[in-house]
CHARMM internal coordinates of N, CA and C (Angstrom, degrees):
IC EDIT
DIST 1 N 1 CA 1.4206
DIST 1 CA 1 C 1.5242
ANGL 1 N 1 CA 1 C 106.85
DIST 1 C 2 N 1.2462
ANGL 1 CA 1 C 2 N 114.34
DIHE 1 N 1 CA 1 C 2 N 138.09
DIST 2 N 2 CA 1.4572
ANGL 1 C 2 N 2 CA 115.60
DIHE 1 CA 1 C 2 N 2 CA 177.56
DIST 2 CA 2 C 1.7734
ANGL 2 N 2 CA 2 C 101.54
DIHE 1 C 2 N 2 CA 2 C -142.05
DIST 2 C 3 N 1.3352
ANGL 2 CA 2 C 3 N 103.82
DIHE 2 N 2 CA 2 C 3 N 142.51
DIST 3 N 3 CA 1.2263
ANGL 2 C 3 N 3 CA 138.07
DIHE 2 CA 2 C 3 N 3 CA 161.94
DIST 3 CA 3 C 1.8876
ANGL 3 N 3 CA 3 C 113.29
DIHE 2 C 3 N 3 CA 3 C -85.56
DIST 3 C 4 N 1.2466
ANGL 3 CA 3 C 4 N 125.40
DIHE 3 N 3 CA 3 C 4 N 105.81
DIST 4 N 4 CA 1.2651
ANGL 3 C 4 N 4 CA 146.59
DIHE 3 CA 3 C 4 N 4 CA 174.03
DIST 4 CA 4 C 1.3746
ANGL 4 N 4 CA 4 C 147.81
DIHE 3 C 4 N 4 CA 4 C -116.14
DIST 4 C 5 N 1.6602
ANGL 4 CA 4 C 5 N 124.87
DIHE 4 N 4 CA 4 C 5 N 102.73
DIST 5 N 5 CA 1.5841
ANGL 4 C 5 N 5 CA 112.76
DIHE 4 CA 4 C 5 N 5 CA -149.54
DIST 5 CA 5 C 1.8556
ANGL 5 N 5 CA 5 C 118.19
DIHE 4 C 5 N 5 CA 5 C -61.39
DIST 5 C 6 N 0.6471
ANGL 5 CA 5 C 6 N 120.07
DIHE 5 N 5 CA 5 C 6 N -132.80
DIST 6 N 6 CA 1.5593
ANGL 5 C 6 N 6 CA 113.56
DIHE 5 CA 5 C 6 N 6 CA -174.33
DIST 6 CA 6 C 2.1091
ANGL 6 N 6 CA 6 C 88.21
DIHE 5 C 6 N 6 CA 6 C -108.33
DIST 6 C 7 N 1.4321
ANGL 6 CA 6 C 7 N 102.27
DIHE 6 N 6 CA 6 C 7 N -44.10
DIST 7 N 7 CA 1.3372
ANGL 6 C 7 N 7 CA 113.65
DIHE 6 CA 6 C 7 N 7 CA -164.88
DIST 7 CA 7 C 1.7056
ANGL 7 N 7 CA 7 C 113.34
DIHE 6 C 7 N 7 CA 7 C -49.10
DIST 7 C 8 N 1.7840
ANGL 7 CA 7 C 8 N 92.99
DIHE 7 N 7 CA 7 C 8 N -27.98
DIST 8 N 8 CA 1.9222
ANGL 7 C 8 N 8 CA 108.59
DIHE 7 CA 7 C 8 N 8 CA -176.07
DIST 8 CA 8 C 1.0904
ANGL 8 N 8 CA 8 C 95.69
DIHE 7 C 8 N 8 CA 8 C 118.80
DIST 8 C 9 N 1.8261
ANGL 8 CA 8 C 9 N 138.74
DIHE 8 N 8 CA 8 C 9 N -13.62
DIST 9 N 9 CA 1.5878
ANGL 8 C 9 N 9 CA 119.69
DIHE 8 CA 8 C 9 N 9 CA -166.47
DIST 9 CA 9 C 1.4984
ANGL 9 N 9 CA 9 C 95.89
DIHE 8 C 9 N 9 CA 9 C -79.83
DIST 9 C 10 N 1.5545
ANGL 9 CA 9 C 10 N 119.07
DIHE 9 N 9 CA 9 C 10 N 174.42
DIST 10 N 10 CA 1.2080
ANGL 9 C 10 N 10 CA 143.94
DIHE 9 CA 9 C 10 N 10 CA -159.99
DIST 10 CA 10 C 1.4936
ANGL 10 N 10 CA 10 C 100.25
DIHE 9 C 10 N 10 CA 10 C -95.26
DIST 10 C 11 N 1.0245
ANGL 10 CA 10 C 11 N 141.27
DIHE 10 N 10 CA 10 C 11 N 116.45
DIST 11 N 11 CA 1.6862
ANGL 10 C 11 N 11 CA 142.96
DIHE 10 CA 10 C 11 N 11 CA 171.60
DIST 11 CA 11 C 1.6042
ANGL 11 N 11 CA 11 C 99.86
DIHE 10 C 11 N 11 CA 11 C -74.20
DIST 11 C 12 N 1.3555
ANGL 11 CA 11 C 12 N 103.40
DIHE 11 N 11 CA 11 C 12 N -56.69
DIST 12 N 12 CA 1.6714
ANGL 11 C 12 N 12 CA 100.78
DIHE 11 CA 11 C 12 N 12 CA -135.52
DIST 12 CA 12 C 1.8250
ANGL 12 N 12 CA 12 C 93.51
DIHE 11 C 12 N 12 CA 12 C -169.81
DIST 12 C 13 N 1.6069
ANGL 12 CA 12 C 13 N 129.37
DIHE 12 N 12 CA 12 C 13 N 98.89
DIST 13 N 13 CA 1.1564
ANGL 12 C 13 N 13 CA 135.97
DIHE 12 CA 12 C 13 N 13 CA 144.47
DIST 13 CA 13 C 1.6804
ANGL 13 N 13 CA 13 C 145.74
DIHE 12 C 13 N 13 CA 13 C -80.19
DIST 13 C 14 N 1.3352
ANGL 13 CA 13 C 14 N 120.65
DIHE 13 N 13 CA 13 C 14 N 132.66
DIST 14 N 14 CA 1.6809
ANGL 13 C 14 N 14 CA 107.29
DIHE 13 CA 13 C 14 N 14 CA 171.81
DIST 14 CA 14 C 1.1280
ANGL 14 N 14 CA 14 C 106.87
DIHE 13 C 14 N 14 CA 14 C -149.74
DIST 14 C 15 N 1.1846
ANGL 14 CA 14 C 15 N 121.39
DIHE 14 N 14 CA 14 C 15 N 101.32
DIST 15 N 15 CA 1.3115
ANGL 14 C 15 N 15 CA 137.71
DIHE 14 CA 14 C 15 N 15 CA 154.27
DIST 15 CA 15 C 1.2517
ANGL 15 N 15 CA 15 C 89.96
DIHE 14 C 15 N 15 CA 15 C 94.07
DIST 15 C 16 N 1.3623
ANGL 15 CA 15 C 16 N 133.55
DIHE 15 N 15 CA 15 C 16 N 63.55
DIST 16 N 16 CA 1.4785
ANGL 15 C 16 N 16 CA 141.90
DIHE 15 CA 15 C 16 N 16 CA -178.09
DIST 16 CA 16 C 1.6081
ANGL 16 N 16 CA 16 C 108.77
DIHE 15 C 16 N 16 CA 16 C -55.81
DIST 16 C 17 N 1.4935
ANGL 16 CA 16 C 17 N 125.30
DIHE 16 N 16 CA 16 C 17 N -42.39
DIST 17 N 17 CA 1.2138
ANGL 16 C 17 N 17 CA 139.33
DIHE 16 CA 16 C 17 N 17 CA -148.63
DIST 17 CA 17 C 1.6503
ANGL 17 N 17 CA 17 C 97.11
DIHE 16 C 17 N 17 CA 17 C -77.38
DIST 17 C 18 N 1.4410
ANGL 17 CA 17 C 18 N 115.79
DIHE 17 N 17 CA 17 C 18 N -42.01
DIST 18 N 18 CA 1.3458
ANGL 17 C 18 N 18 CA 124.24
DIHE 17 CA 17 C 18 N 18 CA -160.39
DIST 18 CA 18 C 1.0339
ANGL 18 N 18 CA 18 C 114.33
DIHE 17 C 18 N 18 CA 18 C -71.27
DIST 18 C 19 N 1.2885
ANGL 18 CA 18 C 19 N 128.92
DIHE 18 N 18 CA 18 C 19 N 141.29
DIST 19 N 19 CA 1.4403
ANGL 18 C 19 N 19 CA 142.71
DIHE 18 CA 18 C 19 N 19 CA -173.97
DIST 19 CA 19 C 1.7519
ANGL 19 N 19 CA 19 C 99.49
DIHE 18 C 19 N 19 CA 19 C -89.68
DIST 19 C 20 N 1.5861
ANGL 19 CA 19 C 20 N 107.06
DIHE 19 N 19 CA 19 C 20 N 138.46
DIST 20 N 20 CA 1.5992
ANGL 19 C 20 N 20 CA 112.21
DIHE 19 CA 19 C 20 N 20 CA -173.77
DIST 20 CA 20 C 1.5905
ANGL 20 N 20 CA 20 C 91.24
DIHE 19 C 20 N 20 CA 20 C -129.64
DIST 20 C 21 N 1.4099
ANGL 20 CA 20 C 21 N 98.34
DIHE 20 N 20 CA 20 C 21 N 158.60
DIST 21 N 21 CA 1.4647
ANGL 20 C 21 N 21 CA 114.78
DIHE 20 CA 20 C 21 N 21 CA -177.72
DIST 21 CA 21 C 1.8032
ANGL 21 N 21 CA 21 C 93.95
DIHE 20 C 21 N 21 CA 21 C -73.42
DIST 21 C 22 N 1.1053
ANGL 21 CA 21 C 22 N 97.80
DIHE 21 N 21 CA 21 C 22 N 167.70
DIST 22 N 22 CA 2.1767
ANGL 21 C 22 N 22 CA 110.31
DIHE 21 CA 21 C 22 N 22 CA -175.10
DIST 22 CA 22 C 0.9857
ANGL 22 N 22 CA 22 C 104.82
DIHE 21 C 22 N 22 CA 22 C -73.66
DIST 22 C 23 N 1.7578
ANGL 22 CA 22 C 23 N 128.62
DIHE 22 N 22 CA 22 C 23 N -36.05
DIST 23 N 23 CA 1.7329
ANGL 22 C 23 N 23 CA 130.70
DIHE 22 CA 22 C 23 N 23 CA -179.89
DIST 23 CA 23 C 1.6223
ANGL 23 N 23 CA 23 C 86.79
DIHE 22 C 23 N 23 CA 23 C -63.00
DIST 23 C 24 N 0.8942
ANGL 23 CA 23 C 24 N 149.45
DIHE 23 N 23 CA 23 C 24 N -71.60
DIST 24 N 24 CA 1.3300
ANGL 23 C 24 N 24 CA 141.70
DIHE 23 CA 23 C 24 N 24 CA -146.84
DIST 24 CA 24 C 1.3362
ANGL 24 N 24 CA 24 C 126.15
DIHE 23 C 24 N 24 CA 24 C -64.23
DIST 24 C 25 N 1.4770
ANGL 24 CA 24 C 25 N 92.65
DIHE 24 N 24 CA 24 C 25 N -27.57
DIST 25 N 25 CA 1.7761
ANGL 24 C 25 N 25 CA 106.06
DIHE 24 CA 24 C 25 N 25 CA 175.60
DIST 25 CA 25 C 1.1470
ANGL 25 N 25 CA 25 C 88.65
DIHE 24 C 25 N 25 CA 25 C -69.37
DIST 25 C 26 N 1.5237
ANGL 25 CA 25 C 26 N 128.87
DIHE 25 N 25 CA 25 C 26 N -86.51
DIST 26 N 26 CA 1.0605
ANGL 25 C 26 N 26 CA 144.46
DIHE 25 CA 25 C 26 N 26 CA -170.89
DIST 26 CA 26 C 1.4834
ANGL 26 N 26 CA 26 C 124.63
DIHE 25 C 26 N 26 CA 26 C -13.16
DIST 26 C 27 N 1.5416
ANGL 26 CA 26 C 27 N 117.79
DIHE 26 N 26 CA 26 C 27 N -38.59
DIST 27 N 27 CA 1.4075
ANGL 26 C 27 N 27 CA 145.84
DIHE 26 CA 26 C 27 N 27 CA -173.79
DIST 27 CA 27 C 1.8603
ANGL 27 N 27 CA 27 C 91.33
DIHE 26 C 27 N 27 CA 27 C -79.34
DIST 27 C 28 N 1.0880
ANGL 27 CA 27 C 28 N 126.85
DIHE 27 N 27 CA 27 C 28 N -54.62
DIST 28 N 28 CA 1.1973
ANGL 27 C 28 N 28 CA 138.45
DIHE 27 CA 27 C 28 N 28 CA 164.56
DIST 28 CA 28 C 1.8583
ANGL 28 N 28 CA 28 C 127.37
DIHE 27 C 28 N 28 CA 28 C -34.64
DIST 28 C 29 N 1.3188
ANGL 28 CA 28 C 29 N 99.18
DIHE 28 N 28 CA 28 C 29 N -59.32
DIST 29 N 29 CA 1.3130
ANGL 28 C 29 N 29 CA 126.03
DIHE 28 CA 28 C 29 N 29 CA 162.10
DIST 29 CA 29 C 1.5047
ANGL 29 N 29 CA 29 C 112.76
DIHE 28 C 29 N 29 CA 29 C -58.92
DIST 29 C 30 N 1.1649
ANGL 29 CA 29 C 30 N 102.88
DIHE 29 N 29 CA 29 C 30 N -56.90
DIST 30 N 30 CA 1.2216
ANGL 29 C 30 N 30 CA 110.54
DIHE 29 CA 29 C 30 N 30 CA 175.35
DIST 30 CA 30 C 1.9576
ANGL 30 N 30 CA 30 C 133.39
DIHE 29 C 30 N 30 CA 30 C -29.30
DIST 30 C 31 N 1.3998
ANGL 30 CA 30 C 31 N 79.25
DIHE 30 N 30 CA 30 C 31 N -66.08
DIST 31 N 31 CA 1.3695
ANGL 30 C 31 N 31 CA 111.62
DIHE 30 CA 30 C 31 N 31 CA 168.44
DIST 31 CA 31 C 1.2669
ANGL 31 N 31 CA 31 C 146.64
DIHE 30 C 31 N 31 CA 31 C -67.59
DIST 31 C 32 N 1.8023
ANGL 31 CA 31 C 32 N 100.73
DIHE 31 N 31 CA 31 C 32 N -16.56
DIST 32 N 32 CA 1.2802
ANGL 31 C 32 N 32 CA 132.39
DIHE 31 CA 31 C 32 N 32 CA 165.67
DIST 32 CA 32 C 0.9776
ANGL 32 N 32 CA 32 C 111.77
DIHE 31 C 32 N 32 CA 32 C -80.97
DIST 32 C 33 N 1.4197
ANGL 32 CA 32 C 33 N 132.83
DIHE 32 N 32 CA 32 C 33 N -41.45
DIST 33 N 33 CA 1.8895
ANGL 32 C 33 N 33 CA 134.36
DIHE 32 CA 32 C 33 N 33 CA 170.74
DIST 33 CA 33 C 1.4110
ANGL 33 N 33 CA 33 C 101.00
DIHE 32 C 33 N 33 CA 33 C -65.66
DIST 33 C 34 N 1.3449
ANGL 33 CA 33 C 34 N 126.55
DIHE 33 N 33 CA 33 C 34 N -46.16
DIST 34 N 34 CA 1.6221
ANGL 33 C 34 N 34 CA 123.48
DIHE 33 CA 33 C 34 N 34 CA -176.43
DIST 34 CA 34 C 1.8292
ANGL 34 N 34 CA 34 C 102.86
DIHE 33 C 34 N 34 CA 34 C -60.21
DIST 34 C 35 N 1.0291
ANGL 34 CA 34 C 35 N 113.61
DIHE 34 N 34 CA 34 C 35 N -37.23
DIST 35 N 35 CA 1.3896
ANGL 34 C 35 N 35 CA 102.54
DIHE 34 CA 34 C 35 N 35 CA -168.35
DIST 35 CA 35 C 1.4863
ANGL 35 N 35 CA 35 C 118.33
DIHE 34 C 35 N 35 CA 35 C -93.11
DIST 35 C 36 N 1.6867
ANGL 35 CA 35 C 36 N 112.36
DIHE 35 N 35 CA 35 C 36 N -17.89
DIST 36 N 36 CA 1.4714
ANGL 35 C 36 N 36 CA 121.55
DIHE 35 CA 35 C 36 N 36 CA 143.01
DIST 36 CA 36 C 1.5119
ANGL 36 N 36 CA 36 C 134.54
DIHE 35 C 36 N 36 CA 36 C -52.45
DIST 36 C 37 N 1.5559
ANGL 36 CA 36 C 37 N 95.27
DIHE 36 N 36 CA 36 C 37 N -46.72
DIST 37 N 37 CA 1.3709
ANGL 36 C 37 N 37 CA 99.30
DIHE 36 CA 36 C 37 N 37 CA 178.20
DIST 37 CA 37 C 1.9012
ANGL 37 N 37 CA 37 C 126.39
DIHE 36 C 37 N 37 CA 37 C -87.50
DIST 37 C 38 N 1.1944
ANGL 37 CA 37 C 38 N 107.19
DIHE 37 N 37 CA 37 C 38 N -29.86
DIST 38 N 38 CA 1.1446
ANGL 37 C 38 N 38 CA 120.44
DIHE 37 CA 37 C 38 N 38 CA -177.82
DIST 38 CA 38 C 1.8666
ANGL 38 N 38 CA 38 C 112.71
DIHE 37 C 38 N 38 CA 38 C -95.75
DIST 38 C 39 N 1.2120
ANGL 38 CA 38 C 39 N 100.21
DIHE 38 N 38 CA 38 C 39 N -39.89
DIST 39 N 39 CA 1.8031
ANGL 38 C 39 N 39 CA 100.20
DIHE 38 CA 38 C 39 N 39 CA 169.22
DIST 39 CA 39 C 1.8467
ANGL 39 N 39 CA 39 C 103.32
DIHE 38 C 39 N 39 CA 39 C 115.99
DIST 39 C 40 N 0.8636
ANGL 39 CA 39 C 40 N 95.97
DIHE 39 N 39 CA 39 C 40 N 157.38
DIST 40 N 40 CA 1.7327
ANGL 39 C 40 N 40 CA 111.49
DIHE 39 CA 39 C 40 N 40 CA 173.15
DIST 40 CA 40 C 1.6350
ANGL 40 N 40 CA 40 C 116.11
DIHE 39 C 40 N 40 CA 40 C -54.96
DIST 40 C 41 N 1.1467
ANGL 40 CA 40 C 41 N 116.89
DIHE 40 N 40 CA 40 C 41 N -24.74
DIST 41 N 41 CA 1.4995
ANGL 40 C 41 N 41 CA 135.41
DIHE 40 CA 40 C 41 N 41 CA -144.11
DIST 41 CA 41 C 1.4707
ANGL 41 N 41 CA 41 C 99.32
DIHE 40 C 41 N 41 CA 41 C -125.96
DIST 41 C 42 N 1.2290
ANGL 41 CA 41 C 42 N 123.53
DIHE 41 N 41 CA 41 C 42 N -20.04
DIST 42 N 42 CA 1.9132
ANGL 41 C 42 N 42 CA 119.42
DIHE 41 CA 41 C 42 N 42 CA -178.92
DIST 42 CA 42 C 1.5671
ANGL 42 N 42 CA 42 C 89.42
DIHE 41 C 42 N 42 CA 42 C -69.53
DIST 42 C 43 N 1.5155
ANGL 42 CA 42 C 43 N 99.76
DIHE 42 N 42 CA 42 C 43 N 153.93
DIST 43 N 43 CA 1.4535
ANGL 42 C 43 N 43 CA 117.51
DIHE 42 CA 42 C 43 N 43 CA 141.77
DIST 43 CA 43 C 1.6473
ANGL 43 N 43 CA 43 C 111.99
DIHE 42 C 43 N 43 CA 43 C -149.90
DIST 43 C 44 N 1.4146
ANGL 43 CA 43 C 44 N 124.13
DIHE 43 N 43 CA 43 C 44 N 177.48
DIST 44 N 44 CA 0.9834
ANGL 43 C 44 N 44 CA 116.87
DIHE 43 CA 43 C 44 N 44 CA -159.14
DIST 44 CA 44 C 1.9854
ANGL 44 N 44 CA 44 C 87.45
DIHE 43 C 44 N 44 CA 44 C -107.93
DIST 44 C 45 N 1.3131
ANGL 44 CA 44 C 45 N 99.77
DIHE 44 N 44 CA 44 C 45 N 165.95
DIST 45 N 45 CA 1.2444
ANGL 44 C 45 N 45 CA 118.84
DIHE 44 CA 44 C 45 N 45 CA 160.02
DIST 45 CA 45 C 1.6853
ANGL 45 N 45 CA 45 C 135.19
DIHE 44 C 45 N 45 CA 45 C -105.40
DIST 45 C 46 N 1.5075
ANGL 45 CA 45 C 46 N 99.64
DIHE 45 N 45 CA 45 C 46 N 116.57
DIST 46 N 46 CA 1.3564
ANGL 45 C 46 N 46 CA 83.18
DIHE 45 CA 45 C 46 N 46 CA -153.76
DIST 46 CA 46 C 2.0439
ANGL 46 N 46 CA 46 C 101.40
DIHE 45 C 46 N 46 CA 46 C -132.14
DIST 46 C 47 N 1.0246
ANGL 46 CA 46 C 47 N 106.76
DIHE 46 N 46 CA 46 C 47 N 150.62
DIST 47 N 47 CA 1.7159
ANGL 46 C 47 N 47 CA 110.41
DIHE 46 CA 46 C 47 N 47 CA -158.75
DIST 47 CA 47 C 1.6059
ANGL 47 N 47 CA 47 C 102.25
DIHE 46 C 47 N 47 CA 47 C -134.75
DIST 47 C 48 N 1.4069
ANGL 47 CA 47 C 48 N 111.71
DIHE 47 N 47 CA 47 C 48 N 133.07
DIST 48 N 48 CA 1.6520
ANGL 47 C 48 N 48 CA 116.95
DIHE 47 CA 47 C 48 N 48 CA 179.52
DIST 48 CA 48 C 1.4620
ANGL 48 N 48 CA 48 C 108.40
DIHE 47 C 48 N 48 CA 48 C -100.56
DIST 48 C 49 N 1.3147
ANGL 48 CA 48 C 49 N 136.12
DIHE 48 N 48 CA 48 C 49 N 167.03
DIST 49 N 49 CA 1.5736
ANGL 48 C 49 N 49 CA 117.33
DIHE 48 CA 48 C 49 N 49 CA -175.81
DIST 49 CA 49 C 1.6058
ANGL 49 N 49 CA 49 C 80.01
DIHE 48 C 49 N 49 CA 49 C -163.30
DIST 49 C 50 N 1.0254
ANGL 49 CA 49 C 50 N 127.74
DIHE 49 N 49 CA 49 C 50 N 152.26
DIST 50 N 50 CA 1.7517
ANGL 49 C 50 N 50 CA 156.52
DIHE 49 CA 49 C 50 N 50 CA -179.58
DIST 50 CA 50 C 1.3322
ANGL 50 N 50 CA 50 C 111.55
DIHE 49 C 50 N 50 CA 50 C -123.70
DIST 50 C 51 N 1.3855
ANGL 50 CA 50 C 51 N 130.29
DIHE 50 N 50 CA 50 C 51 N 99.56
DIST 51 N 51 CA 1.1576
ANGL 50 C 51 N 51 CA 127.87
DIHE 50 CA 50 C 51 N 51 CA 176.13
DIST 51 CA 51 C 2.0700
ANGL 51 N 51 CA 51 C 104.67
DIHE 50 C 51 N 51 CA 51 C -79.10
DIST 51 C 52 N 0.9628
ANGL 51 CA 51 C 52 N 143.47
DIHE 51 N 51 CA 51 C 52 N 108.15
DIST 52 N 52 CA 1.5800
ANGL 51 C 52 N 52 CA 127.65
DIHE 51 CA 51 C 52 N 52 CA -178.04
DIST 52 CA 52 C 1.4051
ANGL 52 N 52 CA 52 C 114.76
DIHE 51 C 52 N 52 CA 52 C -76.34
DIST 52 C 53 N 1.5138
ANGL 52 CA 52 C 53 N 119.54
DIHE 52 N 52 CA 52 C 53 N -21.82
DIST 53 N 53 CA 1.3278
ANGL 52 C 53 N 53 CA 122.93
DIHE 52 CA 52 C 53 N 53 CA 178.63
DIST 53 CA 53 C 1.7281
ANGL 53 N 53 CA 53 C 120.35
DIHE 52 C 53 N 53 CA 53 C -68.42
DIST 53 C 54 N 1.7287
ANGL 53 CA 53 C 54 N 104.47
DIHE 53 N 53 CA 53 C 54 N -33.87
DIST 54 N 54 CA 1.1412
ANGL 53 C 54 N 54 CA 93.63
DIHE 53 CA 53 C 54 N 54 CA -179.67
DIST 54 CA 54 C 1.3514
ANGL 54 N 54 CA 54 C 103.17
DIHE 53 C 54 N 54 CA 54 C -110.68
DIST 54 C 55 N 1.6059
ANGL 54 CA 54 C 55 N 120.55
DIHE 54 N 54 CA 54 C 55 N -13.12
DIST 55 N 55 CA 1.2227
ANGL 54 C 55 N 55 CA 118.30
DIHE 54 CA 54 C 55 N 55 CA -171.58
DIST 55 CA 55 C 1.6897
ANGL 55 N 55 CA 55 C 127.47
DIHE 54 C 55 N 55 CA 55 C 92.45
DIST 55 C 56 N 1.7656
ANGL 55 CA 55 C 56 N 97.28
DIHE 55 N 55 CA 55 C 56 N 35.05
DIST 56 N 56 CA 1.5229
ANGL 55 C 56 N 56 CA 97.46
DIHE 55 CA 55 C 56 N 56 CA -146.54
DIST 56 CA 56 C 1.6081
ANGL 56 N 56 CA 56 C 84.38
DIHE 55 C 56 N 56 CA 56 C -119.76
DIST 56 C 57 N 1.2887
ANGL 56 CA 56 C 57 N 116.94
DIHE 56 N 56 CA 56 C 57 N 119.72
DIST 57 N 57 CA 1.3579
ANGL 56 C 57 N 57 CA 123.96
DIHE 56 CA 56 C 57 N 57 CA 160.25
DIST 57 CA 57 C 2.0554
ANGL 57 N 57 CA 57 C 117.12
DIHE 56 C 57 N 57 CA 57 C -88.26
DIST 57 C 58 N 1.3223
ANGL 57 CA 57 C 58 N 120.05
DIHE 57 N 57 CA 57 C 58 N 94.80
DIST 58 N 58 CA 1.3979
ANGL 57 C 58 N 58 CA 154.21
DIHE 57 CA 57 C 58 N 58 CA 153.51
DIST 58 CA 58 C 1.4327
ANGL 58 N 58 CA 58 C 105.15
DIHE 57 C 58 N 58 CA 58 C -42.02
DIST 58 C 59 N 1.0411
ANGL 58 CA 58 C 59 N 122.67
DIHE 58 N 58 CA 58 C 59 N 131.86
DIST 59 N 59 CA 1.7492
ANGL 58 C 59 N 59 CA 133.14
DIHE 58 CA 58 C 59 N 59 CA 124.55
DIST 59 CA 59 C 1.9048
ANGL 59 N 59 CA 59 C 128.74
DIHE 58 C 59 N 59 CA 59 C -130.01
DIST 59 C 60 N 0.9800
ANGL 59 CA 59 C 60 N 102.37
DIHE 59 N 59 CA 59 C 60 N 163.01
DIST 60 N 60 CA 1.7583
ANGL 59 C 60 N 60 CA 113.42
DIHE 59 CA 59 C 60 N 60 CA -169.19
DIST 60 CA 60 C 1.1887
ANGL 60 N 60 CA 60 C 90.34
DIHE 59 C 60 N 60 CA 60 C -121.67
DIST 60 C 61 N 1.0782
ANGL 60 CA 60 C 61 N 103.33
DIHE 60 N 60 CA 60 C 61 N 147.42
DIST 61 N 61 CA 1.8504
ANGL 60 C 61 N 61 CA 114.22
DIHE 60 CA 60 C 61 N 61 CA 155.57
DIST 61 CA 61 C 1.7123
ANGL 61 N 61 CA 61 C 104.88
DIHE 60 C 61 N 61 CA 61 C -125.37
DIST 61 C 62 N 1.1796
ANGL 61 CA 61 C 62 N 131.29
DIHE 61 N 61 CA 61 C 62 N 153.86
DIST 62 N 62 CA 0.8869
ANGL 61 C 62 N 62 CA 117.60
DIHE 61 CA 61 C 62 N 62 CA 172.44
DIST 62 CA 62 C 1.3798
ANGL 62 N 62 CA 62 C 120.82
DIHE 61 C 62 N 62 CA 62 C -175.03
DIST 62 C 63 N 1.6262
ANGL 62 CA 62 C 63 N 117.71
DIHE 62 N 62 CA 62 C 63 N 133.29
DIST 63 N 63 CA 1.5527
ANGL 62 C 63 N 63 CA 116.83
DIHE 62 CA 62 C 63 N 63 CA -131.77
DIST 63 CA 63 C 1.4111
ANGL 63 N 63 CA 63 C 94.95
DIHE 62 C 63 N 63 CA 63 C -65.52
DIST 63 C 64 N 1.5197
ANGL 63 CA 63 C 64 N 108.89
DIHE 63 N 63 CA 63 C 64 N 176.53
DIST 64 N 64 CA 1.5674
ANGL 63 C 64 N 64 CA 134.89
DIHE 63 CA 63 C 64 N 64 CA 173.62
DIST 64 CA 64 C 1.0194
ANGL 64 N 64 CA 64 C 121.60
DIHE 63 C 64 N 64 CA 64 C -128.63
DIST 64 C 65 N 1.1102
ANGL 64 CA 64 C 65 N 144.97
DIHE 64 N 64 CA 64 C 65 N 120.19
DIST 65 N 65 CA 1.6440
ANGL 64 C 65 N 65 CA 140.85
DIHE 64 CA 64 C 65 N 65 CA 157.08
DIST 65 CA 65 C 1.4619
ANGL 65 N 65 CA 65 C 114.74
DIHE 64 C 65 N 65 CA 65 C -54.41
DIST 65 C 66 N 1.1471
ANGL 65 CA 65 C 66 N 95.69
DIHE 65 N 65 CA 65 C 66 N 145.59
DIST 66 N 66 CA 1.6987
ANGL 65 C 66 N 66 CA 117.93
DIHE 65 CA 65 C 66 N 66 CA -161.48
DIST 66 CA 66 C 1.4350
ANGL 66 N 66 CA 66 C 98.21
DIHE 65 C 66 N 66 CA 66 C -56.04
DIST 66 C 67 N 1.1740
ANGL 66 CA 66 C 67 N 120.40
DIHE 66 N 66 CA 66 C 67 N 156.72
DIST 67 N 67 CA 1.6128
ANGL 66 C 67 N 67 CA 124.27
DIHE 66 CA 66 C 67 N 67 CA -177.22
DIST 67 CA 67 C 1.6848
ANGL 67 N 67 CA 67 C 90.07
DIHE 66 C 67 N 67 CA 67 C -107.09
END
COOR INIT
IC SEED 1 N 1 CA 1 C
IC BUILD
């Protein structure tokens, strides 16, 4: 896996040689647009709720603006 600037230099390598399954790249990729696009500093907001009548455990996520 390698980390690479836009320019072509090398950021950041591990285990460059090894072949990874596509979910993993992908998870990789993934995460690189989230942290481009959204910033170092976002996190999400997120809330659990217990309904007792029906027995229904809920969660929300719900975005944040960048701090």
């Amino acid at each position: 896996m390698a980390a690479v600037d836009v320019d072509g230099s090398t950021l950041w390598t591990a285990r460059a040689n090894r072949s990874l399954m596509p979910a993993s790249t992908m998870k990789v990729v993934t995460a690189a647009v989230a942290l481009e696009v959204l910033g170092p500093n976002w996190r999400p907001l997120t809330s659990v709720t217990y309904d007792s009548a029906t027995r229904t455990l809920a969660d929300a996520v719900r975005p944040q603006s960048k701090r």
